[in-house]
LOTORLO-139552 format. One record per residue (C-alpha): residue number from 0; chain; x, y, z. Coordinates in steps of 0.25 Angstrom, whole numbers. Example, Ala and Ser with C-alpha at 12.3 -4.5 7.8 and 13.67 -1.06 7.14 Angstrom:
<pts>
   base   paba       X       Y       Z
      0      A      49     -18      31
      1      A      55      -4      29
</pts>
This chain:
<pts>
   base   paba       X       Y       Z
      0      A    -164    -163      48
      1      A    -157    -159      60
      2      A    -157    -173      67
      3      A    -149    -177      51
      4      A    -139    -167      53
      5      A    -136    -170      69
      6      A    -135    -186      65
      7      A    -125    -182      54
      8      A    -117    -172      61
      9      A    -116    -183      73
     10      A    -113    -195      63
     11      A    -101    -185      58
     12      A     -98    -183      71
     13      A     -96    -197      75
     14      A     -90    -201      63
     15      A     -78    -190      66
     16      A     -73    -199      77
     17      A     -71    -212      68
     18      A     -58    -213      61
     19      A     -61    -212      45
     20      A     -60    -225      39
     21      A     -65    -219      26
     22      A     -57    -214      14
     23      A     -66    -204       9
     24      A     -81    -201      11
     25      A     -91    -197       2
     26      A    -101    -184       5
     27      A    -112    -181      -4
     28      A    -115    -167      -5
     29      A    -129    -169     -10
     30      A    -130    -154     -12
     31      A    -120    -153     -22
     32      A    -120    -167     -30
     33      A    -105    -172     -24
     34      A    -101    -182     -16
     35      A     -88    -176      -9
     36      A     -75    -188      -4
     37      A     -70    -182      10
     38      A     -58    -187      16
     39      A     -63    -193      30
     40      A     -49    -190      37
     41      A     -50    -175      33
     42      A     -64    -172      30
     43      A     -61    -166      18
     44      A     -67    -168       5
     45      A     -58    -174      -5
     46      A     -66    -175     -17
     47      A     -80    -171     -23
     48      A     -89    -178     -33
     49      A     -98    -172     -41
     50      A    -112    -179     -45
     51      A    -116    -179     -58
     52      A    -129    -186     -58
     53      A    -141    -180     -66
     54      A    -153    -173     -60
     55      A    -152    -172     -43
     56      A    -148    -185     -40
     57      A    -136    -186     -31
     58      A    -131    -192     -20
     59      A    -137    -192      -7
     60      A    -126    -201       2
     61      A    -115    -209       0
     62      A    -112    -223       5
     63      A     -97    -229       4
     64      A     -96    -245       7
     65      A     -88    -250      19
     66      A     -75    -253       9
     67      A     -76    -237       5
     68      A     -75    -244     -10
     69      A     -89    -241     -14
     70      A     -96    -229     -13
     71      A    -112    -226     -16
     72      A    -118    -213     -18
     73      A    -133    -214     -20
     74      A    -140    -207     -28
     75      A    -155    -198     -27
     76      A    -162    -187     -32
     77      A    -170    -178     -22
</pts>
C-alpha cells in the first residue's frame, strides 16, 4: 500500500513540472460518489458531480481521450 502512495505522490511530483495542456481534469472521489473538474492551472476544483447510480457502483477512475472531447468513467461495485 505504501509503495501505491510513494508511485503516486512522485507521478504528481513529476507532473508539477510539465506545463498543463489540459483544460480541466477529472478526480473521482470514490468515497463520496463525485467526480470533481479541477482547473489544472490553479489546482482548484471548479465543479463537482454527483453520481446517481443505484446500489454501490460507482466510479473508480477516469480516462479522457487525447483530443480532451471524450471522457470515460467506468463503472464497478466492490
Amino acid at each position: 500500500m505504501r509503495s501505491k502512495a510513494a508511485v503516486a505522490m512522485a507521478a504528481i511530483i513529476v507532473g508539477l513540472g510539465f506545463e498543463a495542456r489540459a483544460q480541466s481534469l477529472p478526480l473521482v472521489n470514490q468515497g463520496n460518489a463525485t467526480v470533481s473538474v479541477v482547473d489544472p492551472k490553479t489546482l482548484t476544483v471548479t465543479a463537482q458531480i454527483e453520481e446517481r447510480l443505484a446500489g454501490k457502483i460507482h466510479a473508480h477512475e477516469a480516462a479522457v481521450s487525447p483530443d480532451g472531447k471524450t471522457e470515460r468513467w467506468p463503472k464497478s461495485s466492490p
